[in-house]
C-alpha positions, 0 to 999 in steps of 0.5 A: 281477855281479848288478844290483839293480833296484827298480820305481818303479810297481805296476801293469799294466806294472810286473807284466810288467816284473816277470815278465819278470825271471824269465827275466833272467839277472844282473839281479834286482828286489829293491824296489818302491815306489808311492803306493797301498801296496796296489799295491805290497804285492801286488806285492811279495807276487806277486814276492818283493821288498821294499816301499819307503816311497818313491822316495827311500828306493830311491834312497837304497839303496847295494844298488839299482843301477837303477829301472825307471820304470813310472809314469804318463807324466807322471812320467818326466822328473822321475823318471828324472833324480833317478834319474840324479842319485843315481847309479842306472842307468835303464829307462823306460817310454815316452814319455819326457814329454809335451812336447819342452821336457820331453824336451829337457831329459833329453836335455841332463842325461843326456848329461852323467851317466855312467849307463845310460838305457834306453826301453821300446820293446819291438818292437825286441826282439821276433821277427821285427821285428829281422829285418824290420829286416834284410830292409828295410836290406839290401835284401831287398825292393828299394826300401821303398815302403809300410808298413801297420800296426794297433796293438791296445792294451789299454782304460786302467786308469785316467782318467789315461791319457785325460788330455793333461797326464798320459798324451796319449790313445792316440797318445802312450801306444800308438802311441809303440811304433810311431812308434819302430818305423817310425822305425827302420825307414823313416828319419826323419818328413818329414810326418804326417796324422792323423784319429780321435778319442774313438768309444767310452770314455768317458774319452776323450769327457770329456778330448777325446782319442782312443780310435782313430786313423789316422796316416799318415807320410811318411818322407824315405827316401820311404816312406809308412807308415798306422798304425792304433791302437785302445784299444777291439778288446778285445785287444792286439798288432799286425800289419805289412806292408811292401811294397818295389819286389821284394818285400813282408814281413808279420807279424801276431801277432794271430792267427799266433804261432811255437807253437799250444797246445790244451787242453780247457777254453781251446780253442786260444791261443799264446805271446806273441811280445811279452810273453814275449820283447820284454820280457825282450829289452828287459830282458836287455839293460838287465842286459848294458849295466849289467853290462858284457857287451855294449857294443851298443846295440840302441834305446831311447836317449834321443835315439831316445825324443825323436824317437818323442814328436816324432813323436806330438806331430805326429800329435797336432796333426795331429788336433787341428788337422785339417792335415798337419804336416811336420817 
């Protein structure tokens, strides 16, 4: 079986969701669609696919098992559940929505649609995260007392992104990654205090979000983790380190990959660990599960992508009303 997926969305995530499918085996994308048809013809050019007039004319297409959402934030609910309305499998950009009433809301209809829902949260996928994982939950590194992290992300593409109505500010648009990730490594949120703000990008200045931030979560396993999160280190990635009561666990794949390249004209650089296996990662797995040949669940379900927004809601309030907010 070969399962068919159309792209709704064609810009920067939608292309390396699209790249990363050409190391998917029995899953293809076959379609894409976008309002700026420009977009979605390049796209389309770059990958071999089929341009579609619109998000109902894919989901009107018999041949189209599933979507991949790669809108802007504000889109997901309503996009993913028509996806799921007309019979389609779903893989969703994160965050799941903007508000938890939103959220909710998916959670109640999908639980009653037999269909596949799937959320982008990479790091699950990408090495080494599932073996710190292990290292943690089987007590490699003694009781977990303390996590640190820096999360790069890229500057936006877009005045979208700045916006709290459309895509929340770096906390729910980036960080969401990590409030999945410590989530699913220490155990649920207990309290979270956030400071930052808008300190360099201008779009965030007009919309009142920040561009950089610092959150701190206390976890009810008892674990304290500090996140911080920045749209402006000129760079992506992110580093991580874990300190427990026998033992500590790092990962930084800002500056140590698994292989180091030269050539003379670009100097030293290294594959991506994120890029060129979370993605594929999160996506082979949405092919498994739709085609039946894996039956795990690895993350990114709907209740987990619920509780990661949950998370950066807090933080967010947490910010703009300068308290700690406990769950």
């Amino acid at each position: 079986m070969t399962v068919n997926v159309a792209l709704v969305g064609a810009g920067r995530i939608a292309r390396v969701h699209a790249n990363a499918y050409q190391g998917v085996s029995g899953g293809r994308l076959v379609a894409c669609t976008d309002p700026v048809e420009a977009a979605a013809q390049s796209l389309a050019k770059d990958f071999d696919l089929d341009v579609a007039p619109s998000m109902e004319a894919i989901l009107g297409n018999p041949d189209i098992d599933a979507v991949l959402i790669a809108s802007p934030n504000a889109l997901h609910p309503d996009q993913t559940l028509a996806a799921l309305r007309a019979g389609k499998h779903v893989f969703c950009q994160k965050p799941i929505a903007l508000t938890l009433e939103e959220a909710d809301r998916v959670v109640a209809e999908a639980a009653t649609i037999d269909r596949i829902l799937q959320y982008g949260f990479m790091l699950r996928f990408t090495p080494p995260m599932p073996q710190l994982r292990q290292r943690v939950t089987g007590g490699e590194l003694g009781t977990v007392i303390a996590s640190r992290a820096a999360v790069f992300g890229w500057e936006p593409t877009g005045d979208w992104f700045y916006d709290p109505a459309q895509g929340g500010g770096v906390i729910l648009d980036t960080l969401v990654h990590f409030a999945d990730l410590v989530l699913w490594l220490f155990g649920p949120a207990e309290k979270v205090y956030t400071d930052g703000g808008a300190y360099v990008l201008d779009g965030a200045k007009r919309f009142g979000s920040p561009d950089n931030a610092t959150v701190q979560v206390r976890h009810s396993t008892g674990v304290v983790t500090s996140m911080y999160v920045t749209w402006t280190a000129g760079h992506g990635n992110f580093t991580i380190e874990t300190y427990g009561s026998t033992g500590s666990a790092a990962v930084d794949l800002v500056s140590s990959q698994i292989t180091r390249t030269f050539d003379r004209d670009n100097g030293f650089g290294f594959p991506d660990l994120v890029w060129d296996y979370g993605y594929r990662g999160e996506q082979q797995h949405f092919v498994d599960r739709i085609a039946g040949t894996s039956t795990e669940v690895i993350g990114g379900g709907v209740v987990e992508a619920r509780d990661a927004l949950a998370l950066c809601l807090a933080a967010q309030r947490s910010l703009d009303e300068a308290r700690v907010v406990t769950f």
